[in-house]
C-alpha positions in Angstrom: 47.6 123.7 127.8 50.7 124.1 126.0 52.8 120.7 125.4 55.6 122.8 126.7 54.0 123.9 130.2 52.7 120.1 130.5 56.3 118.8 130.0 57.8 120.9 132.9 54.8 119.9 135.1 55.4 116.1 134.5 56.7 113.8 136.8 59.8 113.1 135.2 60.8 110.3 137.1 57.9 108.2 135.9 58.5 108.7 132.3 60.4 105.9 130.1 63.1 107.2 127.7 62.9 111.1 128.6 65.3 112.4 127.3 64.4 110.9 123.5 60.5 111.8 124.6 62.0 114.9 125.0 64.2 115.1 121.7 60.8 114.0 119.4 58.2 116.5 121.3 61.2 119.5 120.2 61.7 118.0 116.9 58.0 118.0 116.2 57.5 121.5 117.6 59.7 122.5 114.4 57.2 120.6 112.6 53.5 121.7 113.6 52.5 123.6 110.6 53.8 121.2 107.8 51.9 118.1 107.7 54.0 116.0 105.5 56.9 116.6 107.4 55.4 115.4 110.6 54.2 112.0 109.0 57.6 111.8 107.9 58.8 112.1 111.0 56.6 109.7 112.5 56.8 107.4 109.9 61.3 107.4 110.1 61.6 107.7 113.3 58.6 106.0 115.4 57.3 103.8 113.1 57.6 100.5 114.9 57.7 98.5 111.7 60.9 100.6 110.4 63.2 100.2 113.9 64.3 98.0 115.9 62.7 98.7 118.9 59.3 98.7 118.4 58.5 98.4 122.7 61.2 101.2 123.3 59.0 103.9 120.5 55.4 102.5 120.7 56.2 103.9 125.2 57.9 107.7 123.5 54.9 107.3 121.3 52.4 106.9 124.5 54.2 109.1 126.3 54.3 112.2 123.6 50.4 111.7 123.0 50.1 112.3 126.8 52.3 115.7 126.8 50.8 117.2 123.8 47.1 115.7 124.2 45.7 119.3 125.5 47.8 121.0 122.6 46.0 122.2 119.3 49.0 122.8 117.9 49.9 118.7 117.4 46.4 118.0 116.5 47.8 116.7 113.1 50.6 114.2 115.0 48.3 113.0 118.2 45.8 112.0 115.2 48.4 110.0 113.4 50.2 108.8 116.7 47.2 107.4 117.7 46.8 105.6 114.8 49.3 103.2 115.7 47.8 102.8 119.1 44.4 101.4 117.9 44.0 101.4 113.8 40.3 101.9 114.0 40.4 105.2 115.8 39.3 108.2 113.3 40.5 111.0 114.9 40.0 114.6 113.5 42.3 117.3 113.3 42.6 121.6 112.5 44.4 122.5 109.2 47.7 123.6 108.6 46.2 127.1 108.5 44.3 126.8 112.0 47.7 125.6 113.5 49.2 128.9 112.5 46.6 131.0 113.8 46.7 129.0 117.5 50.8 129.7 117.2 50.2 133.0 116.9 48.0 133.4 119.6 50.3 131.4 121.8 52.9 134.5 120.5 55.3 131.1 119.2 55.4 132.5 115.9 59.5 133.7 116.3 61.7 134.6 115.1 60.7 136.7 112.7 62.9 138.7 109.9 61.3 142.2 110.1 59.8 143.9 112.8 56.6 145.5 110.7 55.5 142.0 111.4 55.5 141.7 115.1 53.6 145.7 115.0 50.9 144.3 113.2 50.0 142.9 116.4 48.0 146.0 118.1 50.0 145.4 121.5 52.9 144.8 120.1 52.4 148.0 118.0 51.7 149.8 121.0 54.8 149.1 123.3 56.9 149.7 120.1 55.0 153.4 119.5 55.4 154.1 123.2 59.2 153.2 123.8 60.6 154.8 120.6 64.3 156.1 121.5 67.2 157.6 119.0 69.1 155.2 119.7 67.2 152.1 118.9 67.2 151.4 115.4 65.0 149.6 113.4 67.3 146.4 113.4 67.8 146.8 116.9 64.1 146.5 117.3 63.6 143.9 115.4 66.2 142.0 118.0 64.3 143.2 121.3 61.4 141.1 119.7 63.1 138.4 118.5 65.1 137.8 122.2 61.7 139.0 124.1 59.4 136.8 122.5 62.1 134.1 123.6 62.9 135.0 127.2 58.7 135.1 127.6 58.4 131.4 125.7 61.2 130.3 128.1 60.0 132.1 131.4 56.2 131.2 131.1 57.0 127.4 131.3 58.3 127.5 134.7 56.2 130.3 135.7 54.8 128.1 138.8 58.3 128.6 139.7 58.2 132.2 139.8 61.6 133.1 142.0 63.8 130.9 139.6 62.2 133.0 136.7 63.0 136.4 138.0 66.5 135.4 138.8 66.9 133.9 134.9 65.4 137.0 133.6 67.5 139.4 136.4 70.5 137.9 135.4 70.1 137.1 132.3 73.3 137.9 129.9 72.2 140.5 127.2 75.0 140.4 124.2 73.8 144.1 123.8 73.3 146.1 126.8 71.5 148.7 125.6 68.7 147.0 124.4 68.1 145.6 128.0 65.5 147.9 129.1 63.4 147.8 126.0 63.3 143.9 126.0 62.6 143.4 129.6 59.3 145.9 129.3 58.4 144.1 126.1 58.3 141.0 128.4 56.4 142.4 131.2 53.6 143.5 128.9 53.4 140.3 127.1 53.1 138.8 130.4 50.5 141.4 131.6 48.6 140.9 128.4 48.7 136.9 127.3 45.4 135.5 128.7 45.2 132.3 125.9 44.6 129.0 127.3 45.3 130.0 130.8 43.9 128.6 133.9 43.0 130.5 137.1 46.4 129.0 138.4 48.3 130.0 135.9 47.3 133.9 135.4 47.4 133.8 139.5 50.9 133.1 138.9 51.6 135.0 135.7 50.2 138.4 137.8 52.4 137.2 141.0 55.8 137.8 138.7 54.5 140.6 137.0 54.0 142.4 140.4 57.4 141.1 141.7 59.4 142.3 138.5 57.4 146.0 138.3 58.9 146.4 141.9 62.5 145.2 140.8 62.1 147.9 138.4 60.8 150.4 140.8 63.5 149.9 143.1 66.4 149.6 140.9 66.2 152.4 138.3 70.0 152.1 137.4 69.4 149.2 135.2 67.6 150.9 132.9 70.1 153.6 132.6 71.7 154.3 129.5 73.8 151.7 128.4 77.2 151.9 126.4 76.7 150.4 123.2 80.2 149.4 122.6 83.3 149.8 123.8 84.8 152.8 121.9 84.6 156.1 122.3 84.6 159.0 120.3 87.0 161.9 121.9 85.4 164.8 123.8 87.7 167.2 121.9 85.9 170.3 121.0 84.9 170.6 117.5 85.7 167.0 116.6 82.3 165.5 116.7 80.9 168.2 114.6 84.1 167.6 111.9 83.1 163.6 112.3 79.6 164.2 111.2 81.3 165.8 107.9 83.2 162.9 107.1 80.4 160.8 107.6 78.1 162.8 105.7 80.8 163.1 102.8 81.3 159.6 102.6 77.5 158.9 102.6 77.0 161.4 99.6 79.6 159.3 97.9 77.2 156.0 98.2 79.5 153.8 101.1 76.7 153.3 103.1 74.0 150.5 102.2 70.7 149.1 104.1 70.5 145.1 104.2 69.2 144.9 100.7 71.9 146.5 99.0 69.9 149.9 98.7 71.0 153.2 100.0 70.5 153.4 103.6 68.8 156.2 105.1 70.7 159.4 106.5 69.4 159.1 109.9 70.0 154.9 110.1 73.4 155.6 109.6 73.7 158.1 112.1 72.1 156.3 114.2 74.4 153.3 113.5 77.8 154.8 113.8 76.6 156.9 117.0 76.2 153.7 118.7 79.7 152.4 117.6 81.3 154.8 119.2 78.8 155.5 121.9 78.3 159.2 120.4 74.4 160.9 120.3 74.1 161.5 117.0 70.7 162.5 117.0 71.0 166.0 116.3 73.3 165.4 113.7 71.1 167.6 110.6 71.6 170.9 113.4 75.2 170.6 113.6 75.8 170.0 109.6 73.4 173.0 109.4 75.7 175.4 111.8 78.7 173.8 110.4 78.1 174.6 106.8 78.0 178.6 108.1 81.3 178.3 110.3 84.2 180.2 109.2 88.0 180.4 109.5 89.5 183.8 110.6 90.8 183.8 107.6 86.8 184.4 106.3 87.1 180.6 104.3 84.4 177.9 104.8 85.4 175.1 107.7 84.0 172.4 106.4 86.6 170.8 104.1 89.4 171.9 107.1 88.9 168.2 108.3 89.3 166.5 104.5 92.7 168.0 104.9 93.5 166.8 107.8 93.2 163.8 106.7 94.7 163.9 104.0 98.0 165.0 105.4 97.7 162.2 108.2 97.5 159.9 105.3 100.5 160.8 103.2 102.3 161.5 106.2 101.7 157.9 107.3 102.6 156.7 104.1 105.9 157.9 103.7 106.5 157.5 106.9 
């Protein structure tokens, strides 16, 4: 069992000093795969022959080998720990290496910085094939993994508490309501798919919520209706959004627009990216250049630099105003 689901399950009221218990077992957490940071930790901060209350850490000591005892991932720590507990214990523990590989199968291993990392996982890979949309971009996906894998390491340690978690994750406050839908499906099918280290109890409980949120779902369709993305909007004007689509094209031919590396972004990310600032479908943007480039004045000119003057004249207009 995860130390995480053991710490909720505790009887808290028994435990000495909880809330530093609870400091050192999230300070470690940080610490799992790095070896010599953990004996530093342990060393500078309950090492009874460096404080001065050696009764007060030898109990947090006790009391952390107890919550992460069932835990591969502190193998490293409970061998040290209990060190200090009896000095001829030889205790054994997995590699830095093996830690990583039970993190990931515990789906711990977030946040991540791109989202090709999270689609090497096959599952992954297959909700993020399945629930491609226009307008989720590639950043935007790599946020509805980065705040999924969250909401289901948050929700699956009370999940023998399953009404409080359907409320959290009902009324949970997304920053960006758009990506709402995708994140709460990305939950559901890492609920429906986790099975590691579970007990009978548990996967009772984890198909119990599963059922109960498919139903929300089912009976509430509106919250997975499109969201606005912000809160601007582009005018409804005939014939503006085709002569915003120039501009932006114009400017993008001119090199303003670059990805998060300082490259050129691509056409269609940028699209994408200013359609959702002004909650304007973009998608169809490479059509509309196409039949704008063959529009004409009455007077038999081209249209498409009509909107460069425009602009111009609202600028000088405003400046010697």
């Amino acid at each position: 069992m995860r130390a995480k689901d053991y710490f909720e399950l505790i009887d808290k009221k028994s435990f000495e000093y909880l809330e530093e218990t609870k400091e050192a077992l999230f300070d470690l957490y940080k610490l799992r795969t790095n070896f010599a940071e953990t004996r530093k930790y342990l060393h500078a901060k309950l090492d009874p022959e460096n404080i001065l209350h050696p009764d007060k850490y030898a109990t947090i000591r006790k009391q952390l080998r107890q919550i992460i005892q069932h835990d591969k991932t502190f193998s490293y720590f409970y061998s040290e720990a209990s060190y200090y507990e009896n000095a001829s214990i030889i205790s054994t523990h997995l590699s830095e290496e093996e830690v990583r590989e039970i993190i990931k199968a515990c789906k711990e291993d977030y946040p991540k910085e791109n989202t090709d990392e999270y689609i090497a996982d096959p599952v992954n890979l297959e909700f993020y094939s399945k629930m491609q949309e226009p307008n989720i971009n590639n950043s935007d996906w790599l946020e509805i993994f980065n705040l999924g894998y969250f909401l289901f390491d948050e929700i699956r340690t009370k999940i023998h508490k399953t009404a409080s978690v359907f409320e959290f994750l009902k009324n949970f406050g997304f920053e960006k309501k758009h990506l709402r839908k995708h994140t709460l499906l990305l939950v559901v099918s890492m609920l429906e798919s986790y099975q590691y280290d579970l007990n009978e109890e548990q996967l009772n409980q984890k198909k119990k919520l599963v059922d109960i949120l498919h139903n929300y779902f089912k009976n509430n369709p509106e919250i997975f209706e499109k969201q606005p993305t912000s809160n601007v909007y582009f005018t409804n004007v005939k014939g503006e959004k085709t002569d915003f689509i120039r501009v932006i094209n114009a400017m993008y031919e001119c090199g303003f627009f670059l990805d998060e590396h300082g490259n050129k972004a691509l056409k269609q990310d940028v699209f994408m990216a200013l359609g959702n600032a002004f909650n304007l479908d973009l998608t169809n943007y490479q059509n509309l250049l196409s039949m704008a480039s063959k529009t004409k004045n009455l007077d038999k000119n081209s249209q498409q630099t009509a909107i460069f003057d425009r602009l111009k004249e609202a600028t000088i207009n405003k400046t010697y105003k």
